[in-house]
N, C-alpha and C positions, 0 to 999 in steps of 0.2 A: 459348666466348668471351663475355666480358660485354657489356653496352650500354654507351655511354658517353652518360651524360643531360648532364652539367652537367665543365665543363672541369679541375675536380678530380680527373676521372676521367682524365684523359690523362697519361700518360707523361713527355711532353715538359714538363710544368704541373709537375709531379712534381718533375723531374729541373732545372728552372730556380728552384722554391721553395729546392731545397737548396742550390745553388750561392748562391742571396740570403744564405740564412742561414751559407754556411761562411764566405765574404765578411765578413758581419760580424760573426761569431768571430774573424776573422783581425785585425778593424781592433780588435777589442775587448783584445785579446792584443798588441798591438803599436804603435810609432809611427806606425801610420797613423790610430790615435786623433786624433792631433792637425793631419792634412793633412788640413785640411778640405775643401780644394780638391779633393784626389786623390779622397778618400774618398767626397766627394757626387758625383763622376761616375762611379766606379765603380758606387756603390750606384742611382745612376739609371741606368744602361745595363743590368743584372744586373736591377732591376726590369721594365726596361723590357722585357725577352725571358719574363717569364712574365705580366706586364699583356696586352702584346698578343695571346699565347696564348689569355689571358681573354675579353679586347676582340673577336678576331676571332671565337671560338666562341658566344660570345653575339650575333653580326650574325644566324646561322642562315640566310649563302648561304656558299655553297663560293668563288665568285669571291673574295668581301669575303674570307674566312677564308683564302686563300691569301694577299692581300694583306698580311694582319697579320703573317702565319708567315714571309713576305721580312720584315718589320720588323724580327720577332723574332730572325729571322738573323743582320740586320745588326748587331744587339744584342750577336750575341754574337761577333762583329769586333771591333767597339766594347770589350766586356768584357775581350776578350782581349789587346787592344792596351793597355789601361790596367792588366792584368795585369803588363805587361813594365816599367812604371814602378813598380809594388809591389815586383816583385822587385830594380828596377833602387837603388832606395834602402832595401833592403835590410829591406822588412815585414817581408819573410819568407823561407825558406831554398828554395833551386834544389827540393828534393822537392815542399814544399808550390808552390812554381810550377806542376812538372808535374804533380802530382795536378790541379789547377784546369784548367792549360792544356787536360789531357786530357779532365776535364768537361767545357769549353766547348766542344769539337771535337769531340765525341761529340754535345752536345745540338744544335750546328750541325748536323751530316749528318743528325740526325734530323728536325730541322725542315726541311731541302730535302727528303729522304726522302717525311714526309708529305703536303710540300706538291705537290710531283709527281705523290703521289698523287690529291691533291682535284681536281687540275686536267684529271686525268686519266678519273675518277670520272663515270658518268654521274650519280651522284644530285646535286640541285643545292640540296640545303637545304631544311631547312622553309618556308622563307621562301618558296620558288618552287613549294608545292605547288598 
């Protein structure tokens, strides 16, 4: 199993970059080009789940870094819920919904997942050595 130095390295960092970027394939390919409304809280809520990912791994304690990974969670509630008004004005078609949907709900349980784990973790960060 590898190290993981820098938050590039995580899975969860991984798997919220791509969701950013299929996101705005989606807007770039369809009339969500032009809800600028929709589209800027989409793409800030969808950023905002691999920022804090970022944000919290760069704190280097385990507390702060669970704290982020609830943000990031809720990020992707956030995401998911302004997912239903893409599909609902019709961005894009029920498949690509549930392909998304199911990213987002996949990278949520993995962020409660890991964050269970940290909190759970005796080791407490570099910060705390």
């Amino acid at each position: 199993m590898s190290s993981i130095t820098k938050f590039e390295d995580l899975e969860i960092w991984k798997l919220a970059r791509e969701i950013c970027q299929e996101l705005y394939l989606i807007r770039e390919k369809s009339g969500l080009k032009t809800d600028y409304r929709l589209y800027d809280q989409i793409n800030g809520s969808s950023g905002s789940i691999m920022d804090n990912i970022a944000e919290g791994f760069e704190r280097n304690g385990n507390k702060e870094f669970a704290q982020f990974l609830s943000i990031a969670k809720a990020s992707c509630g956030e995401t998911r819920s302004q997912l239903y008004r893409v599909l609902y004005r019709k961005y894009i078609s029920k498949e690509e919904f549930d392909l998304q949907y199911d990213k987002l709900q996949m990278l949520s349980k993995q962020i409660g997942g890991f964050r269970t784990y940290l909190q759970q973790s005796d080791f407490k960060g570099s910060k705390f050595k």
